[in-house]
C-alpha positions in Angstrom: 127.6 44.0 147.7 125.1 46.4 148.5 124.6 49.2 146.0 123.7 52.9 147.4 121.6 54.7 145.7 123.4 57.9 144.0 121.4 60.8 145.6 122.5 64.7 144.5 122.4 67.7 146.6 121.6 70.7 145.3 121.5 74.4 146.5 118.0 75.7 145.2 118.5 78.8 147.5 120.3 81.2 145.2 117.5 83.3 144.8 117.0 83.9 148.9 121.0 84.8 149.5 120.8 87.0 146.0 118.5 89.4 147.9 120.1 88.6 151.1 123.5 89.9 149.9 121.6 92.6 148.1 119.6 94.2 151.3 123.0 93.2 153.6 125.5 94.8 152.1 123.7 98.0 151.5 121.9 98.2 154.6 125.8 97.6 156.4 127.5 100.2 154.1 125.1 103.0 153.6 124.1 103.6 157.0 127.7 103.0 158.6 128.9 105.6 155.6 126.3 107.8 157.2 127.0 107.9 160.8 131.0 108.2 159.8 129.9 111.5 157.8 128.0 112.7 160.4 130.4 112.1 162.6 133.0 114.3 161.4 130.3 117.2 161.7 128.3 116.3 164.9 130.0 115.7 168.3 126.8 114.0 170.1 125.5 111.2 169.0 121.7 111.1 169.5 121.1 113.4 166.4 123.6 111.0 164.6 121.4 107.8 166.1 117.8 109.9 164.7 119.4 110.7 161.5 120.6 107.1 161.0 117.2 105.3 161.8 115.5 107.5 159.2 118.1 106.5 156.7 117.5 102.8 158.0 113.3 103.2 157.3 113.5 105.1 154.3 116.6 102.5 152.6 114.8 99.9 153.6 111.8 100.7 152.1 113.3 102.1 148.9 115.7 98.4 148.6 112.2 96.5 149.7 110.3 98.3 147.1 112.8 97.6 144.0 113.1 94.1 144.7 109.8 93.7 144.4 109.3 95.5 141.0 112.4 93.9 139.4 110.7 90.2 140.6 107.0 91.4 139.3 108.9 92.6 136.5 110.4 89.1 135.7 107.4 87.5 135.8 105.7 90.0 133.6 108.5 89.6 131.0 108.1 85.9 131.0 104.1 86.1 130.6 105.2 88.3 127.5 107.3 86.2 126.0 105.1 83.1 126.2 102.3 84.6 124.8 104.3 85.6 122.1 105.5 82.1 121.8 102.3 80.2 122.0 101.1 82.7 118.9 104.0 81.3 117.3 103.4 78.1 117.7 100.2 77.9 116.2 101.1 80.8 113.3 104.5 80.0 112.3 105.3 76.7 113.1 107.3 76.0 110.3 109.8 79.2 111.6 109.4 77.8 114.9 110.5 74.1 113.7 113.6 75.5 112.2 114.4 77.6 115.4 114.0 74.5 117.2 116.2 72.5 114.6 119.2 75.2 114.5 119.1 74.9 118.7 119.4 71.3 118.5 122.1 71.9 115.8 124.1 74.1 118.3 123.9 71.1 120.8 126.2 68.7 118.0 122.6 66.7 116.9 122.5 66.0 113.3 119.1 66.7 111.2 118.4 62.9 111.0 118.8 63.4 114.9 116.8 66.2 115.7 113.9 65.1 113.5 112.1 63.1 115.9 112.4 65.6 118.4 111.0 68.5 116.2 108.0 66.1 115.7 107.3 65.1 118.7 107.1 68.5 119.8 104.9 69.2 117.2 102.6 67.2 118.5 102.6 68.5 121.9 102.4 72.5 121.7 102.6 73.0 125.4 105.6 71.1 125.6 107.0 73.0 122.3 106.1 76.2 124.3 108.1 75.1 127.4 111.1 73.9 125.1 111.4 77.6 123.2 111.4 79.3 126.3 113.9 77.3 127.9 116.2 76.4 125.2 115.5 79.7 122.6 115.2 82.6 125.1 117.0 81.1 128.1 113.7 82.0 130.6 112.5 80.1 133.1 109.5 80.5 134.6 109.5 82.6 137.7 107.4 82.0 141.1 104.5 84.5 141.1 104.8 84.9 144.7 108.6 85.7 144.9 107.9 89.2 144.2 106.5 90.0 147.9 109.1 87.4 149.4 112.4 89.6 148.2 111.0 92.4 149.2 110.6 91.2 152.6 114.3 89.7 152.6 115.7 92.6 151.2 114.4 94.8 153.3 114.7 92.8 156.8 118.5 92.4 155.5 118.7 95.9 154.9 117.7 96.9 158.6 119.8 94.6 159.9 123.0 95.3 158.4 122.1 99.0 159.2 121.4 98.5 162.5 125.0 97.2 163.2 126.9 100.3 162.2 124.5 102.2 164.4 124.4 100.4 167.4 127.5 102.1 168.7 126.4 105.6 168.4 123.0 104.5 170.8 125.4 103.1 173.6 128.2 105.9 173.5 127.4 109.6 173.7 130.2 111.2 172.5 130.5 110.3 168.6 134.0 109.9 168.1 134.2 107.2 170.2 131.3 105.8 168.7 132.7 105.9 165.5 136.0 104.3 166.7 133.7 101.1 168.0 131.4 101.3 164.9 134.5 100.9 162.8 135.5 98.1 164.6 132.1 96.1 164.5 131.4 97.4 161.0 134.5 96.0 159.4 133.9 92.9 161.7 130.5 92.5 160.3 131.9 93.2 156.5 134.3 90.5 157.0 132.0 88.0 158.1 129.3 89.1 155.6 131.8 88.7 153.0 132.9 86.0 153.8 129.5 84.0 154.0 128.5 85.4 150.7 131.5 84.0 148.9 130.9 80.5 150.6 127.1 80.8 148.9 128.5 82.3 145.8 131.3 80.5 145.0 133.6 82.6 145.3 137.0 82.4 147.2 135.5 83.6 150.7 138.7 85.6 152.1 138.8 87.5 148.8 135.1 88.2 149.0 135.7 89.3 152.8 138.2 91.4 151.9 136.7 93.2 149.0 133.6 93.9 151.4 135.7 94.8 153.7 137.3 97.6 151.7 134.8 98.9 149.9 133.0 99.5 153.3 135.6 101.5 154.8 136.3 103.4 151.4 132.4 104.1 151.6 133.0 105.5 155.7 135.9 107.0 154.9 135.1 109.5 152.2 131.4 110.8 153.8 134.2 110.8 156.9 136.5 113.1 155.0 133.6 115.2 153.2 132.1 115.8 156.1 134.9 116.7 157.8 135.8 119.6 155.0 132.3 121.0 154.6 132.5 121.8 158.8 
């Protein structure tokens, strides 16, 4: 009987739908909770459609921008840390053999166990390196060049989830009706969003939509509402 070979499949993408959800659900809320506020205050749209593509430009870029200091930042932690540990290594590596013993320890191995381990490693130091910031600190080492890709997903998400609350108000002229068919598409877009993201995330997808859903048209409603009192 043929045998077939076991062969896993795993999603390595996390990292691209973190900063999709990120730039998406911002860019879909902020701007649609904009062009609701204004709407209470304005009845013509094209000052609405202006004011929203500046928000679009300037959120974009803000969102682009912090997702690519958080990822530079990540990778300038970890440079810390390893230099920290490779000093370590080669200062202290009797502290660093009982760190590595009491981690083994935690994972049910008994001394007589681990004590091959802890000297092989001390034989390797690179591979004593890798093993402290894996299994001491919890880091793993982080792609250099992520930094300039999430701020390029981020922000692209970010302009396209604005651009959806907004198209209405280009299309209409008069801006409650616009804000009648934004609604619509918003919450249409939220749902589907939501939904998506809890597919990738793991979470139960009609709760996520729902939640996105919500939290969008609580978002609308109140800049609706303020805006709405302050004219």
């Amino acid at each position: 009987m043929p045998i077939t070979p076991h062969m896993e499949k795993h999603f390595t993408g996390g990292e691209v739908v973190r900063d999709v959800v990120i730039g998406m659900s911002d860019g879909l809320t902020v701007p649609f909770a904009l062009a609701a506020g204004l709407s209470g205050a304005i009845g013509r749209t094209h000052v609405i459609v202006i004011a929203g593509l500046a928000e679009i430009a300037a959120g974009s870029i803000a969102m682009g921008l912090g997702g690519y200091l958080a990822a530079r930042s990540d990778v300038e932690h970890y440079d810390s840390e390893r230099e920290r540990e490779v000093r370590e290594v080669h200062e202290l590596p009797d502290e660093e053999e009982r760190e590595v013993r009491e981690v083994l320890h935690e994972w049910g191995m008994a001394p007589e166990e681990s004590g091959p381990v802890v000297q092989a490693l001390r034989k390797r130091p690179a591979a004593w390196v890798d093993f402290m910031m894996r299994f001491e600190l919890g880091l793993e080492k982080p792609d250099p060049g992520r930094a300039l890709r999430s701020a390029g997903t981020i922000a692209a998400s970010y302009i396209v989830g604005g651009l959806i609350p907004l198209f209405p108000y280009v299309v209409l002229n008069v801006a409650t009706r616009a804000l009648l068919l934004s609604v619509v598409v918003t919450l249409a877009a939220l749902g589907v969003f939501g939904y998506i993201k809890g597919r990738f995330t793991g979470l139960r997808p009609f709760r996520s939509a729902s939640q996105t859903m919500v939290i969008g048209a609580l978002a609308a409603g109140a800049a609706f509402l303020l805006a709405r009192l302050i004219s």
